[in-house]
C-alpha positions as CSV (number, residue, x, y, z in Angstrom):
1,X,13.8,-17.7,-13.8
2,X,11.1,-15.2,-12.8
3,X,12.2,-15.2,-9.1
4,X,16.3,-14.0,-11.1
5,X,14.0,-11.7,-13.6
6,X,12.2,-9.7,-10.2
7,X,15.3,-9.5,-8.4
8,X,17.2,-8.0,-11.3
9,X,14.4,-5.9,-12.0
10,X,14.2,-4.6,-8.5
11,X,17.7,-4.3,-7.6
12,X,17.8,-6.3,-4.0
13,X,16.2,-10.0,-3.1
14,X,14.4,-8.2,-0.5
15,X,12.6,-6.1,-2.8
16,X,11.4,-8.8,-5.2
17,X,10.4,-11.1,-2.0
18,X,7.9,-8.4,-1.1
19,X,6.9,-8.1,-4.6
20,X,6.2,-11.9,-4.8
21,X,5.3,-12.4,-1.5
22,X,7.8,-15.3,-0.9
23,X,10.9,-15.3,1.7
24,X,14.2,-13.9,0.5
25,X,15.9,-17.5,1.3
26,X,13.6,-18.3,-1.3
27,X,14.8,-16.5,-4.0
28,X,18.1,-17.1,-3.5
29,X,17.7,-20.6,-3.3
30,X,15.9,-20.2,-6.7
31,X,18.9,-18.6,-8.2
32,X,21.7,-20.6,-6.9
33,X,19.1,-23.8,-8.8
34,X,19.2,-21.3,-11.7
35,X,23.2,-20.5,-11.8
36,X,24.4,-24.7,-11.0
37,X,21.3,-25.5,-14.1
38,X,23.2,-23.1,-16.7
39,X,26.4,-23.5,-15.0
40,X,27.4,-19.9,-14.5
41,X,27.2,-16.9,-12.1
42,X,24.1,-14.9,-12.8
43,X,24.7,-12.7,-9.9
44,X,28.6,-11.1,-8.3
45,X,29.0,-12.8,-5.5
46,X,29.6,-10.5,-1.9
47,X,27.3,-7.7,-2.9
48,X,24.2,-6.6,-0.8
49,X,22.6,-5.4,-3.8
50,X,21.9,-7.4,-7.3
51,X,24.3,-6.8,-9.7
52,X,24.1,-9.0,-12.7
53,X,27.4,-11.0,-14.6
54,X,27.8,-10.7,-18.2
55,X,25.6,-14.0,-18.5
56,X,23.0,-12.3,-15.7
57,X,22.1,-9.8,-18.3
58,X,21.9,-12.6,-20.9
59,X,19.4,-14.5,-19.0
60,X,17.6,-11.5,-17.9
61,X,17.5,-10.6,-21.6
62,X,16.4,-13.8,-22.7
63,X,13.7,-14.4,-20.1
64,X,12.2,-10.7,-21.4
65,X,12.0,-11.6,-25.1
66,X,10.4,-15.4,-23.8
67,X,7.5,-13.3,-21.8
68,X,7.2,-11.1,-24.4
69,X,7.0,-13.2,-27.3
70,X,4.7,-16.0,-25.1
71,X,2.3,-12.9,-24.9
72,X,2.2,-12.6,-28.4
73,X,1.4,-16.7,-29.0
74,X,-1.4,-15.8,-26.4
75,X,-3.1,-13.1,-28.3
76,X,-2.3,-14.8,-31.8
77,X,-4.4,-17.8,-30.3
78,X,-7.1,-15.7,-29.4
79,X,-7.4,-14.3,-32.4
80,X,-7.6,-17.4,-34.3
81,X,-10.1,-18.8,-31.9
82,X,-12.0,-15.6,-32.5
83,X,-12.0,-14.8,-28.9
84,X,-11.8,-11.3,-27.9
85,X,-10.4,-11.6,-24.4
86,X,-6.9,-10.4,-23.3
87,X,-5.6,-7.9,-21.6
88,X,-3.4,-4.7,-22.8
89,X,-1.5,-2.7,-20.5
90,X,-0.3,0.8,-21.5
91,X,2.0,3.7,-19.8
92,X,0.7,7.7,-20.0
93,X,2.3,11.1,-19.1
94,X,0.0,12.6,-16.9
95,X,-0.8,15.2,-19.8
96,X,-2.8,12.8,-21.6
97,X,-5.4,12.5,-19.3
98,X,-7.8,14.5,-20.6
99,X,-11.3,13.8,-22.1
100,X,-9.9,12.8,-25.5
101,X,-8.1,10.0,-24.1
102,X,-10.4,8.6,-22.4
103,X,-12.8,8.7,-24.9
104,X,-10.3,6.9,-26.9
105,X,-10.0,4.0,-24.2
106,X,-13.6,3.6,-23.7
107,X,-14.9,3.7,-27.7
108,X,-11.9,1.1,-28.1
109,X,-13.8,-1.1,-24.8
110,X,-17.2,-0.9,-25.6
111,X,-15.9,-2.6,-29.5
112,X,-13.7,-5.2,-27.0
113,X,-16.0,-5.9,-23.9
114,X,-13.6,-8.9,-23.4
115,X,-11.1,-7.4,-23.2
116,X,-9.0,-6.4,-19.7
117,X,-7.5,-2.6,-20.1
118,X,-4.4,-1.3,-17.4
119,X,-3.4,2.6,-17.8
120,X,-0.3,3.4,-15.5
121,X,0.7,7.1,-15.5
122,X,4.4,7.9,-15.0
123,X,7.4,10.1,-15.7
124,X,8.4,10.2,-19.3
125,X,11.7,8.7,-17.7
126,X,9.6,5.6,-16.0
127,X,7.6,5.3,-19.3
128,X,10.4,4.5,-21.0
129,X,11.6,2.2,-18.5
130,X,8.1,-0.2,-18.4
131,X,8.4,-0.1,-22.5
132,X,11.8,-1.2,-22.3
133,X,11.3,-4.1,-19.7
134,X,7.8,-5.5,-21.4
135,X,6.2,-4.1,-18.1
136,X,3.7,-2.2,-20.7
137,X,2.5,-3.1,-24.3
138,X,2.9,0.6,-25.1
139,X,3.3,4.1,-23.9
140,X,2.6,7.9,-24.7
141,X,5.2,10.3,-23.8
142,X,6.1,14.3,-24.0
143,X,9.6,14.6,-25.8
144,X,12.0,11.6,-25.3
145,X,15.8,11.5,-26.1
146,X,16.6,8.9,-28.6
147,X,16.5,5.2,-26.8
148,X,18.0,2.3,-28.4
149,X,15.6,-0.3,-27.2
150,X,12.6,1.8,-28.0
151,X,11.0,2.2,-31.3
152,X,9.3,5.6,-31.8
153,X,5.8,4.6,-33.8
154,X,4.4,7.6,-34.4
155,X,6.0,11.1,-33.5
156,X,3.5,14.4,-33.4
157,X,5.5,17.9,-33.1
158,X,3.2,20.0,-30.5
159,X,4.0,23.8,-30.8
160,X,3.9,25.3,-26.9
161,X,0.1,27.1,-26.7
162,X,-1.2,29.8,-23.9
163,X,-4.1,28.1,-22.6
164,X,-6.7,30.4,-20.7
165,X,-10.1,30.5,-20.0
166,X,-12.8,31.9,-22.3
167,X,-13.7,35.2,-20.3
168,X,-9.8,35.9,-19.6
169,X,-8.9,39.2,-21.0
170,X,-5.8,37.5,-23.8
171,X,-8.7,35.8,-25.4
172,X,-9.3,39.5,-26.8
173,X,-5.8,38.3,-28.8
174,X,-5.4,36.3,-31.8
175,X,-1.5,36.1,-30.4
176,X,0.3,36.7,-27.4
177,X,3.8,38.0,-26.3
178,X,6.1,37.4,-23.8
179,X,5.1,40.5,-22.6
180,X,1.4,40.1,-22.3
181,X,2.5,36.8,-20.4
182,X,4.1,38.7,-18.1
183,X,1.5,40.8,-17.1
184,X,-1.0,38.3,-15.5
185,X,-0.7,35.5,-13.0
186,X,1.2,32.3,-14.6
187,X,1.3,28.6,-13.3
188,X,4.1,27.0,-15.0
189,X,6.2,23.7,-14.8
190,X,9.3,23.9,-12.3
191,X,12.9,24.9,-13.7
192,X,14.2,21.9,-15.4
193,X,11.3,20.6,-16.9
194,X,11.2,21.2,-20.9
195,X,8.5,23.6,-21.5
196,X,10.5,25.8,-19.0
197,X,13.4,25.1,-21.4
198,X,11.5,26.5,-24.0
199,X,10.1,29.4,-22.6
200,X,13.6,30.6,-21.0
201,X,14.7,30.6,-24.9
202,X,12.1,32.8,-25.5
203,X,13.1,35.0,-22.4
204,X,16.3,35.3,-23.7
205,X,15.5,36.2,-27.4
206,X,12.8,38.6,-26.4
207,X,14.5,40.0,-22.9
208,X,11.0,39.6,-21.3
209,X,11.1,37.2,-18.4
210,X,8.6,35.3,-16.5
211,X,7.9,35.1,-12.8
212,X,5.0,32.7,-12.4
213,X,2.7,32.7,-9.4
214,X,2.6,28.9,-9.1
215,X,4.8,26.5,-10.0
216,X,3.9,22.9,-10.2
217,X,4.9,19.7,-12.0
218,X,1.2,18.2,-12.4
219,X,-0.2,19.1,-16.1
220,X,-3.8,18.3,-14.8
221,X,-3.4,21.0,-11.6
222,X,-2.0,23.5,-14.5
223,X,-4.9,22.6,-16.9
224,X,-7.5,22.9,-13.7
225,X,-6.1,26.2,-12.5
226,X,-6.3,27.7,-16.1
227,X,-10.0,26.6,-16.4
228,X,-10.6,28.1,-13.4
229,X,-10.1,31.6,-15.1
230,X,-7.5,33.1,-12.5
231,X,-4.1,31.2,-13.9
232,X,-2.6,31.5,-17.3
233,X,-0.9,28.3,-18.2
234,X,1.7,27.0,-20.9
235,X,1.4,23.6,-22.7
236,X,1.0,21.7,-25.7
237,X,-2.2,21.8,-27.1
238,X,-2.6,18.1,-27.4
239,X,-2.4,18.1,-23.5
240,X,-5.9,20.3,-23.0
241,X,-8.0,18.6,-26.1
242,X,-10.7,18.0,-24.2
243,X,-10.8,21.2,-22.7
244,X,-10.9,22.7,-25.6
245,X,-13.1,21.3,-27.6
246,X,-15.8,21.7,-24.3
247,X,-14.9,25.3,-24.1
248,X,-13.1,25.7,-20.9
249,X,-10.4,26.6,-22.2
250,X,-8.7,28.5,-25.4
251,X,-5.4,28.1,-27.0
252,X,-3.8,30.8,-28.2
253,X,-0.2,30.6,-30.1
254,X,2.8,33.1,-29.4
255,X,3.6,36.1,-31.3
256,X,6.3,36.9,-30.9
257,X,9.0,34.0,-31.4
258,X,9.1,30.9,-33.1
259,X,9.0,28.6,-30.2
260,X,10.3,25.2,-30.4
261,X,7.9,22.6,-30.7
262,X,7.6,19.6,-28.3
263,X,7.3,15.9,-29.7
264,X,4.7,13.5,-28.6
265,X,5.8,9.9,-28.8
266,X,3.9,6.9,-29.3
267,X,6.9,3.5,-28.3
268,X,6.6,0.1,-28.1
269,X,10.3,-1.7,-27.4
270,X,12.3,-2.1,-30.6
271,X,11.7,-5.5,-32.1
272,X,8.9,-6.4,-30.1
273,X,5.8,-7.1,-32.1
274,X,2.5,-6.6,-30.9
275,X,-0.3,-8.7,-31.9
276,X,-4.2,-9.2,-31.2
277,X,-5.7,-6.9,-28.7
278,X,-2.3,-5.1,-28.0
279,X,-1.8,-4.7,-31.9
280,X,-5.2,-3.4,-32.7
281,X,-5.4,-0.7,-29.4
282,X,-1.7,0.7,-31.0
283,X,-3.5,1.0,-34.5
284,X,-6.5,2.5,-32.9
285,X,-4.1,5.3,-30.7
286,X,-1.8,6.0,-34.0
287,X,-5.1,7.1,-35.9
288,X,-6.4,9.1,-32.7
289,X,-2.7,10.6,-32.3
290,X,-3.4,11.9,-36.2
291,X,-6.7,13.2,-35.3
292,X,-5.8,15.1,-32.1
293,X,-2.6,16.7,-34.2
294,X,-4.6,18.4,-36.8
295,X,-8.4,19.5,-36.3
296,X,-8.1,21.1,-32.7
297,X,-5.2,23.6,-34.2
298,X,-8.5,24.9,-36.5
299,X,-10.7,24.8,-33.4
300,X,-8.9,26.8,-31.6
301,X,-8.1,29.9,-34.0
302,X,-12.0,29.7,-34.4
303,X,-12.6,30.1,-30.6
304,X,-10.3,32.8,-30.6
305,X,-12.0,34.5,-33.3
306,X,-15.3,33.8,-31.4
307,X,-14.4,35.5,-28.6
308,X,-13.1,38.6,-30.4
309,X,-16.1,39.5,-32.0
C-alpha cells in the first residue's frame, strides 16, 4: 500500500523508487500483489506515467485517511500516557518567517521539549497540496481560493501596508499615495502575484502607475531591501511583525484608495482532526494569529506619529 500511495503521489514508479530507495521492479511488483489482493486495477495499464482507476483513487484515498487517523491514535496515546513526545509538521509561506513566528515555534518548544517540530516553506499552491495529502499537520498561507478538501480554521483580512525604514523620508506621512509611491525606488512582487493585483486596481482608479526598481518574488529579500533604507516595499503587515515591532521598519497605510485586503489562512484538511501535540500547536497559532491581527496595526500608527514629531 505505501509503495501504490508514493507512486500515485509522485506521478511515475521511478520517482517513488528514488524516494524510497528501493528498485522500480519493486514497486511494481508491490502493486500488481496490491491489485490481484483487492482484485482490481489500481493503475491503467500501457501508460509510462501513473494514472490511477476509479478504485486507484479509492485506495489512495483510503490509505490517506488510515495514515492520518493512525497519527491521531498515536498522539491520543501519548497523551493518555502523559508523554510529551511526537512530532508536528507544519507548511509556511515564506512571509511568515519573521521574528514573530519564530518566537511562536520556540515559546511553544521550550513548553514541549519532547517534542520533534518540521517547518517546510512553500508556494501557497504547494501548501495547499501537503494539507490536502496529510504531508503536513497544518499550514499558513497568503490568500487561497476556496478548496474543498481544506478547512479554513482561522481567516485574518491583512490590509496591503507601505513598509519603509525609519529614517526614509514617507515616514514624515501618516498616509501615502500612489503618487508618493511613485516617486521613490520600489521592490515589488512580479506581475501575476496578488499584491500586484491589488496595486494595479489602485493604478487604475487613481491613474498613477508604478515602475518598481526591483522585482522579486521572495517576501524576505523585499522585507530586507526595505530595512535597508534604499527600497520602498508593499506587503501585509502581518508579513514584517517582527520588523516592526524591533523598529526596522514602519508601516504606513494608503491614502488614497481603499485597497483590497489580503486573507491569511490558517488549514488543516477538512475532516481531519488533529489531536495531542498537533492539536495543541494549532490552538497555540490560532491565538498568535489573533494577536499579530490586532496590536501591531496600533504599533504602527504610533511609530508613525513618533517619527513625525
Amino acid at each position: 500500500m505505501r509503495y501504490f500511495y508514493e507512486a500515485a503521489n509522485q506521478g511515475s514508479m521511478r520517482l517513488a523508487s528514488e524516494k524510497l530507495g528501493v528498485a522500480v521492479s519493486s514497486i511494481s511488483r508491490q502493486i500488481g500483489q496490491l491489485e490481484g489482493y483487492l482484485g482490481v486495477n489500481l493503475v491503467e495499464k500501457g501508460r509510462r506515467s501513473v494514472k490511477l482507476t476509479e478504485a486507484g483513487h479509492l485506495t489512495y484515498d483510503f490509505h490517506r485517511r488510515h495514515v492520518a487517523e493512525l497519527d491521531t491514535l498515536r498522539s491520543k496515546i501519548q497523551d493518555l500516557r502523559g508523554v510529551r513526545k511526537g512530532s508536528i509538521r507544519l507548511a509556511v509561506g515564506e512571509g511568515f518567517l519573521s521574528s514573530a513566528f519564530f518566537q511562536a515555534i520556540d515559546g511553544f518548544h521550550k513548553k514541549n521539549p519532547g517534542l520533534h517540530i518540521e517547518t517546510l516553506v512553500g508556494s501557497t499552491s504547494e501548501i495547499v497540496r501537503m494539507v490536502e495529502d496529510d504531508d503536513v499537520h497544518m499550514g499558513l498561507v497568503l490568500q487561497i481560493q476556496p478548496e474543498p478538501k481544506v478547512r479554513v480554521r482561522l481567516s485574518l483580512a491583512q490590509a496591503l501596508m507601505v513598509l519603509v525604514h525609519p529614517s526614509h523620508p514617507l515616514t514624515r506621512k501618516s498616509e501615502v499615495t500612489l503618487a508618493d509611491l511613485a516617486q521613490h525606488e520600489l521592490c515589488l512582487p512580479p506581475k501575476g502575484f496578488r499584491i500586484r493585483q491589488i496595486l494595479a486596481d489602485m493604478e487604475a482608479e487613481t491613474g498613477t502607475f508604478l515602475e518598481p526598481a526591483q522585482t522579486t518574488s521572495s517576501i524576505v529579500m523585499m522585507r530586507d531591501l526595505a530595512s535597508e533604507g534604499r527600497f520602498v516595499t508593499v506587503l501585509p503587515q502581518i508579513a514584517a511583525l517582527g520588523e516592526i515591532a524591533a523598529r526596522r521598519l514602519v508601516a504606513i497605510p494608503f491614502a488614497d484608495t481603499e485597497a483590497e485586503p489580503l486573507s491569511v489562512h490558517l488549514i488543516t484538511r477538512l475532516g481531519r482532526q488533529l489531536e495531542g501535540a498537533p492539536g495543541r500547536m494549532l490552538s497555540v497559532l490560532e491565538a498568535k494569529m489573533r494577536c499579530w491581527a490586532s496590536p501591531f496595526e496600533a504599533s504602527a500608527r504610533n511609530m508613525i506619529t513618533a517619527q513625525v514629531q
